[in-house]
N, C-alpha and C positions, 0 to 999 in steps of 0.2 A: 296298269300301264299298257298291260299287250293287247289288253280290250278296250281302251281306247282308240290305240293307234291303224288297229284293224277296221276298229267303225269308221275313223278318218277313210280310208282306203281299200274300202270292202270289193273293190274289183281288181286290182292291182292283186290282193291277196287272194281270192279266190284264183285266177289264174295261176299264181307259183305255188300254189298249196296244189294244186289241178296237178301243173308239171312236177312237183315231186310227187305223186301220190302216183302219177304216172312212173315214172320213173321206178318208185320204189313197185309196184306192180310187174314191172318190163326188168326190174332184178331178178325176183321170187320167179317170175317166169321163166328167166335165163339157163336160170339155177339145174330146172329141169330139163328144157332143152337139150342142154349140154352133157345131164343124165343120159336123156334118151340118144343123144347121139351115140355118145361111149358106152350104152348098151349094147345100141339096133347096131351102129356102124363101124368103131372102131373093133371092140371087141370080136366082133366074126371075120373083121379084117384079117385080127391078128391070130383067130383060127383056123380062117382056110386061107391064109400066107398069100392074102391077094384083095387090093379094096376096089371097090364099086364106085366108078369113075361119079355116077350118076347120082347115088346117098353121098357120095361126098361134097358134090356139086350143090344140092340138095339144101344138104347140114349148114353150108359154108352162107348161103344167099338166107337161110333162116338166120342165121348168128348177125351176117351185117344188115338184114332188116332191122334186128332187134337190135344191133349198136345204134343206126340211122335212128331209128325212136327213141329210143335213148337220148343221144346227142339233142334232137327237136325237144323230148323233154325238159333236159338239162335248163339248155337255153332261156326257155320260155320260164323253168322256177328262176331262173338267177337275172334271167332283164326284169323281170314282174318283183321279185324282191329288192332287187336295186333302185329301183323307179320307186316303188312304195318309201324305201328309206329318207332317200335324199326328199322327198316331195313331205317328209313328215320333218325332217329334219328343216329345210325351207319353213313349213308352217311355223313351228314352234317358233323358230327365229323371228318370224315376222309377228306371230301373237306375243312372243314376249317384248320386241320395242316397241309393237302397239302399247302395251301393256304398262313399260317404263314414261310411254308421255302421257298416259292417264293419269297415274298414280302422281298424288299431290306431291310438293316439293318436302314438306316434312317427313315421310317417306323416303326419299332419296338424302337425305340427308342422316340416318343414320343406315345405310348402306352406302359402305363406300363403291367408289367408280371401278376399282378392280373384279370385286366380287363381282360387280351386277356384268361385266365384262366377260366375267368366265362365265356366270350364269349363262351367258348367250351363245358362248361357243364350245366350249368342252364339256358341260353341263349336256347340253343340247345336243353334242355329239354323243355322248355316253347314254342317254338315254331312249333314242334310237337307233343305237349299234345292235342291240339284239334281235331286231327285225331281219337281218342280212339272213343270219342262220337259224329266223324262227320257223320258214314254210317248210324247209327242208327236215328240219324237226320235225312237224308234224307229221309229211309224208314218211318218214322215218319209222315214226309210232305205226300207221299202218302197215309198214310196210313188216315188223315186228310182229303184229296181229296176224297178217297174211300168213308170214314166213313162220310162227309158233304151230299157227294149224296147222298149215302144211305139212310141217314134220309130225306134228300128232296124229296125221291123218294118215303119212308113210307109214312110221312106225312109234310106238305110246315108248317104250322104251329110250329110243335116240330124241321123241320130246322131252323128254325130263329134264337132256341138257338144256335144253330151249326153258325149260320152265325154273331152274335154276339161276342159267345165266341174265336172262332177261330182268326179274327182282334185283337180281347183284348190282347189274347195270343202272336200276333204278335208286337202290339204295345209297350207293354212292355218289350217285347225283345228288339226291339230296344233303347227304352228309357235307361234301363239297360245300354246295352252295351254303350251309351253315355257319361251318369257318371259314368262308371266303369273304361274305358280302361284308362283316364290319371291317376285316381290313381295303374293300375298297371303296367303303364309305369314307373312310378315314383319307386313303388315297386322293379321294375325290376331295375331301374341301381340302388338303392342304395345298394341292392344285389351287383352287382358288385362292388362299392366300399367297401363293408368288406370284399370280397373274396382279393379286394387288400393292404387292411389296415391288414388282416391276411397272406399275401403272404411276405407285407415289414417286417414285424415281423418277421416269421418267417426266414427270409435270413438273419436279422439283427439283429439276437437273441446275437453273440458275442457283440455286439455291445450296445444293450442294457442291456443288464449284465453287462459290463465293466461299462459302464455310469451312469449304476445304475436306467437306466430309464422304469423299470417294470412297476411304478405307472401311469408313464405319459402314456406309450401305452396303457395301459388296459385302462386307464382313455378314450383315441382317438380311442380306440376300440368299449366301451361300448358306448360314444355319438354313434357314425355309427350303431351301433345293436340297439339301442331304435327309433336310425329315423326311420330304417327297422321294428322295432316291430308295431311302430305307424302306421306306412303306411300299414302296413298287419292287424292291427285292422280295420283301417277304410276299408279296401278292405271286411273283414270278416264282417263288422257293415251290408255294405252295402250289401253284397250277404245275410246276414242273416235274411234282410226286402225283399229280392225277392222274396227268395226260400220259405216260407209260402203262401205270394201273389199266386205265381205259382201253389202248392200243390191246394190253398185254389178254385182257379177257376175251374176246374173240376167239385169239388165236389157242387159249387152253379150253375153250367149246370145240373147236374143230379136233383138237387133238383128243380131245374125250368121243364126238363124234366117230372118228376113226375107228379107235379102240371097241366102243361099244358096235359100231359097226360091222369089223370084221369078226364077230363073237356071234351077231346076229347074221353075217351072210352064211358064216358057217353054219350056222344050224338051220338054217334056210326060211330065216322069218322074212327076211328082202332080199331084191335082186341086187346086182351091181349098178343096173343105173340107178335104182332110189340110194343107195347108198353114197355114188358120187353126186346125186340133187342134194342131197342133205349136207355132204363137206363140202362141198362147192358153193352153198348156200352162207353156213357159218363163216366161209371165206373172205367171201365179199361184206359181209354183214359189217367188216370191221370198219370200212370208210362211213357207210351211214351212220354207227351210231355213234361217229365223232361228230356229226353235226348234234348231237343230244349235248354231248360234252360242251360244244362252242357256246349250245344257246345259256347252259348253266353257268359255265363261265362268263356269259358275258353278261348275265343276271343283276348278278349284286353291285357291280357299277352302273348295268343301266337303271336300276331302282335307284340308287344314290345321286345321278343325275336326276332320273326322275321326279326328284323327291325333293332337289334344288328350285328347278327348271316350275313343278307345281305349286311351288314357296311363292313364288311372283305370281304364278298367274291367278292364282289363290289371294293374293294378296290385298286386303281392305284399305279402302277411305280414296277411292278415286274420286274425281272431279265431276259431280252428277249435275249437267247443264238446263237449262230450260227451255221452254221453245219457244220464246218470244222472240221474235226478231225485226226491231222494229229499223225503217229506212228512216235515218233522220240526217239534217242539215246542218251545220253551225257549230257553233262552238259549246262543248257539251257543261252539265250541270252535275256535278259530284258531289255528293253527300252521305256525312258518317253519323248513326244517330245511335248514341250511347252504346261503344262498340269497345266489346272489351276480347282480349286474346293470351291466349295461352299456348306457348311449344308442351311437347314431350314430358317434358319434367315438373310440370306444375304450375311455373314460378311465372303469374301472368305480366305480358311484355305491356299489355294495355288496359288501361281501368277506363271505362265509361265517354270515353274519347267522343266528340260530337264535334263535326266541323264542317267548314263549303267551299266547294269553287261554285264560284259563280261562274256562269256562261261568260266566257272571254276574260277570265282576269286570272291572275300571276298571284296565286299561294305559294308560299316559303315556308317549308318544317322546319327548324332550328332547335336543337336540344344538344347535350351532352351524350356521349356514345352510349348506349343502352336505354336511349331513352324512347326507342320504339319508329324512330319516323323510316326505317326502310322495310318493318310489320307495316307501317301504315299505306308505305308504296305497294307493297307485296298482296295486300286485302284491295286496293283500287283495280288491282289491275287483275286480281280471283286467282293469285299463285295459292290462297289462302283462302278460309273463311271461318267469320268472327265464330267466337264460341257464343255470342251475345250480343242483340243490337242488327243493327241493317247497313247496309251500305247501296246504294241508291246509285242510279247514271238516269238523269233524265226521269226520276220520280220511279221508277223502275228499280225492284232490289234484283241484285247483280245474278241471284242464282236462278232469277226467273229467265235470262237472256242464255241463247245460243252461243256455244264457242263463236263462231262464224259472225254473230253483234257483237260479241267482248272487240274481238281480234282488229274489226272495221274501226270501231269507236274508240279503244285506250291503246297506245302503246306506250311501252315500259322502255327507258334505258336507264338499265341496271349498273349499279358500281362499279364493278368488274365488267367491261368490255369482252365479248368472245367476238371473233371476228373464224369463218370459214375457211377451210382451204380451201380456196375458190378464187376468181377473178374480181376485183372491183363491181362491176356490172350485176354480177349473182351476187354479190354481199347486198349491195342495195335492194334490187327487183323482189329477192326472195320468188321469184317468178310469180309472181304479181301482176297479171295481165296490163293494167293500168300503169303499171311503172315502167314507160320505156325509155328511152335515152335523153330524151328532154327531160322528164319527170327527175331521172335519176340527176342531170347537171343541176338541176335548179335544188335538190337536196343540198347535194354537197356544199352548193353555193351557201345556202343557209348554215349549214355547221363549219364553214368557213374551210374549207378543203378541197374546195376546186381547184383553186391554182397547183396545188400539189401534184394531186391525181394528171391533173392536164400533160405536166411537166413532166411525166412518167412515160419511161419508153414505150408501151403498146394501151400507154391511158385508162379505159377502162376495161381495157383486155389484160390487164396486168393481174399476174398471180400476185394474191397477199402471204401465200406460206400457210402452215398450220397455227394456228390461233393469232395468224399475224405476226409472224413473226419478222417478218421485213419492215415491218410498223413498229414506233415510237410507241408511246404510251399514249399522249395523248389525240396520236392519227388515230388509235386504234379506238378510243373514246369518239374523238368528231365522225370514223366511219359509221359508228353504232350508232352514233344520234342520225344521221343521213339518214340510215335505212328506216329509222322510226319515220320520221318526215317523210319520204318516197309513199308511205300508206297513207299520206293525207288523216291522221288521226284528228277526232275533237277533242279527246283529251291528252297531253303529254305528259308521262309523268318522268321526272329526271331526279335518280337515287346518287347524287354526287357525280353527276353524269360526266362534269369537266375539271373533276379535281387533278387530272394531271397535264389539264393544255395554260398554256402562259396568260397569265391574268389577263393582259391586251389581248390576247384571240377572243381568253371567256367572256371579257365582255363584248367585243366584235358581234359573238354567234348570242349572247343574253339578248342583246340589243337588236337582233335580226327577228329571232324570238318571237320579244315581245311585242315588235312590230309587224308580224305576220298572226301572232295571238288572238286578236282581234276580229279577222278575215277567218280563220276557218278553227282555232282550238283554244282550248283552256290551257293551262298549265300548274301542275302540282311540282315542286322543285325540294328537295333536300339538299339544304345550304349550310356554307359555312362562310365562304367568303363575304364580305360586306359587300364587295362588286355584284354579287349574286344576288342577296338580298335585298341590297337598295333598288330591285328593280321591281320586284315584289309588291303587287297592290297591297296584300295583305299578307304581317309574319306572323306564323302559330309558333308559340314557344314550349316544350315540351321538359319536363322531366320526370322520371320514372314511370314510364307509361301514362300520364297526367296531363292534360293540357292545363300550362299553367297563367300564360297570359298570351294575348295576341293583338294586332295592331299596326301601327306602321313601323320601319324601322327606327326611324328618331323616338317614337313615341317610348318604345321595348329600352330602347339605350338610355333613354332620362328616369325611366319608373320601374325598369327590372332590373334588379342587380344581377343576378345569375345572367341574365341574357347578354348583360354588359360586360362582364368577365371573360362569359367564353367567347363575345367575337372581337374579344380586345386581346385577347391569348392568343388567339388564332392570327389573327393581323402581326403579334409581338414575335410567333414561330417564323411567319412569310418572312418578316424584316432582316430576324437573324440567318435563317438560312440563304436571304439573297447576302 
């Protein structure tokens, strides 16, 4: 994790690794200054009962040099490791929602939206948090190296505290970090799971309002925040028995320093300044090697993000494009040639499926629910690809074409409606050079929504809310078809695209459709209505992944029973519920 994050940002870190190493340099050096002052200057002060305006003068401009560098060091470890942080922390964020619109839809679908949520943020936080207090670390360590000789070099007896204390230091670093990281592993996903118990909440806030189920969520809420409270106690129990440990060894080096010290001035192995360079030394020693402490502490939760955070980006079966990309005209040619498919669990959605749009004409899927036609939307339009078999645009299989061909030539509107927080204007454009305010009126017109939008206080300056929320069901349906149409697509594929606008609009915008169909796109449709259907040059009738007859629709209602049931069911639900 640390040698990656360094190779991202090998100048950033060489400078604050520079400035502490400086720093820690401009200590060990102080250490002794301060020696040789309270040798040469105080001390004779204080025996001939009178100090030297000029050694004091002297003393004082060496000390605030060496604070002034200091200070310059400081600075320069702590903007260079800040800047490294946040610019690793930016990357990851941005490599991983790259990463989220690669990765196919079957992938996202067994992760839910909270996880991959925290993935991005507290993941991603925790995982370069240890960079803050990693340069300071290492100047740390030499400065430890520096300051062990030093005293060995004074005197071999006052090292041995140094050669003591320094392993202890280290020992328990490591110990630490032993029983620390699984409880902030654990910390770490259960975090994720209330980022997701708060994300299902709140999408299904209608939901539990209707049901009445406020008590029960907050009830399934508050267990998941007390396991996360508990596990952050005990992380907290446990760093709060370190961090004194840590504080507290320094200060019993100095006090052994002391001792061993004035044992040795007495018998005249050193003087009094190396003996105050050597306490004076262990003194200070104690704030640096709490930066050792920060980085181990904050270890086992940045691996544990880490470890998230590399789960994504690690993560197989992205969408591998091709590079054809061809510029073509008209109304496009789709074709499935013995195409069969399987999700996650085995159970295939599709057997051997073979079918066509022909350039400019109105195909209808029609089946009973599980019978594969929004697999069949989902493989036209490459949210998917067959486990067997081709799927064709223009005699062209799908995976030889460019994102940038797919996106030109098919647009999808999908069952479910998402509509931007954003303005009317950006829902459609998608900033889409080509879609400017004509383009956009002349959409809406087609999915029968203009007069609405017009009628709207600031038009197409109007906010729609988060997922549309000032939107109807089926405004939110006609705006999503708009924006397909604003791309001028050949082919359009519509997954129940108007199952919630009023039979007279659906057929309004079918019949605008069909009649624009012709002039520039195909159209693939997943129907249930007869309104829908009857418009259809041609119906595919589908069941259990099976194409089982197909035809016109009179032709399906006189010779397939099944076909005749379900859209005589469907017509018999519309009746009773009007």
């Amino acid at each position: 994790m640390l040698g990656q994050g360094i190779a991202a940002e090998p100048r950033l870190f060489t400078v604050s690794v520079a400035g502490s190493v400086l720093h820690g340099a401009l200590l060990v050096g102080n250490a002794y200054v301060v020696g040789e002052i309270v040798g040469r200057v105080v001390t004779p002060a204080f025996q001939q009962d009178r100090a030297d305006t000029g050694a004091l003068a002297l003393a004082a401009a060496v000390l605030l040099g060496i604070s002034g560098l200091r200070v310059a060091a400081m600075f320069a470890r702590r903007l260079a490791a800040g800047a490294m942080m946040f610019r690793l922390q930016a990357g990851y964020r941005e490599r991983i929602t790259r990463r989220y619109l690669e990765l196919p839809l079957a992938w996202h679908q067994r992760n839910s939206a909270g996880s991959l949520l925290s993935t991005a943020t507290s993941d991603v936080e925790a995982a370069v948090q240890p960079f803050a207090p990693l340069p300071l670390a290492v100047g740390t360590i030499v400065m430890l190296v520096g300051a062990l000789g030093s005293v060995l070099w004074t005197d071999w007896v006052l090292g041995l505290v140094g050669l003591v204390l320094v392993p202890s230091l280290f020992a328990l670093n490591v110990l630490y970090s032993r029983r620390m990281s699984p409880r902030q592993m654990r910390a770490q996903k259960l975090r994720a799971g209330v980022a997701e118990i708060a994300h299902e909440s709140f999408d299904g806030a209608l939901v539990i309002k209707t049901m009445g189920r406020e008590g029960a969520e907050t009830t399934r809420f508050s267990a998941q925040v007390g396991e996360l409270r508990d596990a952050l106690i005990a992380v907290g129990r446990l760093r709060g028995l370190f961090d004194p440990v840590m504080d507290a060894l320094p200060s019993i080096g100095t006090i052994a320093v002391l001792l061993l010290g004035t044992w040795r001035l007495s018998s005249g192995a050193i003087t009094v300044s190396q003996l105050v360079s050597v306490a004076f030394l262990f003194t200070v020693l104690a704030f640096p090697l709490r930066a050792i402490a920060w980085l181990v502490g904050d270890m086992p939760r940045g691996v544990a993000g880490y470890e998230r955070v590399h789960a994504v980006l690690a993560a197989e079966g992205s969408t591998r494009y091709g590079e054809d990309d061809p510029v073509r005209t008209g109304p496009a040619h789709l074709e499935f040639e013995d195409v069969s498919f399987s999700y996650v669990d085995g159970e295939p959605v599709l057997d051997g499926v073979t079918l066509e749009v022909p350039p400019g004409r109105t195909i209808a899927l029609v089946g009973p629910t599980g019978s594969g036609k929004s697999t069949i939307a989902s493989l036209a339009v490459r949210l998917v690809d067959p486990a067997a078999g081709t799927v064709r645009l223009d005699g062209a299989d799908l995976r030889t074409l460019t994102a940038e061909a797919l996106a030109r030539s098919i647009a999808l509107v999908p069952q479910l409606p998402f509509v931007f927080d954003d303005t009317v204007r950006a829902n459609i454009a998608l900033d889409r050079p080509a879609a400017d305010d004509a383009e956009v009126w002349a959409a809406l017109r087609l999915a029968q929504i203009d007069s609405f939008i017009a009628g709207l206080p600031e038009s197409l300056d109007t906010e729609v809310g988060e997922r549309g929320t000032s939107l109807s069901g089926g405004q939110r349906q006609r705006l999503t078809l708009a924006r397909a149409l604003a791309g001028h697509p050949r082919l359009l594929i519509l997954d129940d695209a108007t199952s919630a606008v009023d039979p007279r609009v659906e057929a309004a915008i079918l019949g605008a459709l069909r009649s624009a169909a012709g002039e520039g796109a195909s159209i693939l449709v997943v129907a249930y209505r007869r309104a829908t259907i009857a418009l259809a040059d041609e119906v595919v009738y589908l069941e259990n992944g099976r194409i089982v007859a197909r035809g016109t629709h009179p032709e399906l209602l006189a010779t397939v029973p099944g076909y005749r049931d379900l859209v005589t069911a469907y017509e018999k639900a519309e009746a009773l519920n009007d």
